[in-house]
C-alpha positions in Angstrom: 47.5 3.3 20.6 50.9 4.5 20.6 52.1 1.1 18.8 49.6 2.2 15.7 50.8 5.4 16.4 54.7 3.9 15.6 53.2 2.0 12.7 51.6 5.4 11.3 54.6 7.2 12.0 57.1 5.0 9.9 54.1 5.0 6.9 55.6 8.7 6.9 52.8 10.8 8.8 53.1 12.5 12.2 51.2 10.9 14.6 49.7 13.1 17.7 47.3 11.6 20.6 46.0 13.9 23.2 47.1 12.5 26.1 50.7 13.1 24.8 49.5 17.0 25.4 47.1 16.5 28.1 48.9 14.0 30.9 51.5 16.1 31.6 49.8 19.6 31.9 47.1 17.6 34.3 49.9 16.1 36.4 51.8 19.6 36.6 48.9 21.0 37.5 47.7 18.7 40.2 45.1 16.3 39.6 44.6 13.9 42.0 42.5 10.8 39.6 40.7 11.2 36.4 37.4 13.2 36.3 38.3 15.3 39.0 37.9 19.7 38.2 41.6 19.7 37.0 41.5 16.4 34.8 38.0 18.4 32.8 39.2 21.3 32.8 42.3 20.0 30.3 41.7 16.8 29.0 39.1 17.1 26.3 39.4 20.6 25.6 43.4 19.7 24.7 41.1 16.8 22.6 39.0 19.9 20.6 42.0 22.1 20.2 44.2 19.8 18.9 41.6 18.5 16.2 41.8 22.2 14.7 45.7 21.2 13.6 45.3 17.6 12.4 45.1 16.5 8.5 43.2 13.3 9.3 41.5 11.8 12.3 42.1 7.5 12.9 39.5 6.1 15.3 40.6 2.8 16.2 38.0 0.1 17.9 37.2 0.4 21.4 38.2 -2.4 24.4 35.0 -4.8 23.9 33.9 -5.4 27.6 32.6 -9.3 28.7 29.3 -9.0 30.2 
């Protein structure tokens, strides 16, 4: 993501991802492993705030899994 994000950012836009926002606050605040209280209780709603700011929204494939 962050390599698109340097590819989208030299096309002239400002790229943003949430984590960007979110690791750090959840680190300062003390989470212990994703999907604990603290990792919810920041992660996606830094996800639904920051969509309220953004111009345009790039949803990029998923990893495809092997069965």
């Amino acid at each position: 993501m962050t390599d698109t994000a340097l590819e989208l950012y030299r096309m002239g836009h400002m790229p943003v991802l949430g984590e960007w926002f979110a690791l750090p606050l959840i680190a300062a605040a003390g989470s212990k492993h994703v999907g604990d209280d603290i990792f919810n209780d920041i992660f996606h709603p830094i996800a639904v705030n920051l969509i309220d700011h953004c111009d345009a929204v790039l949803r990029m494939e998923g990893l495809k899994l092997k069965n």
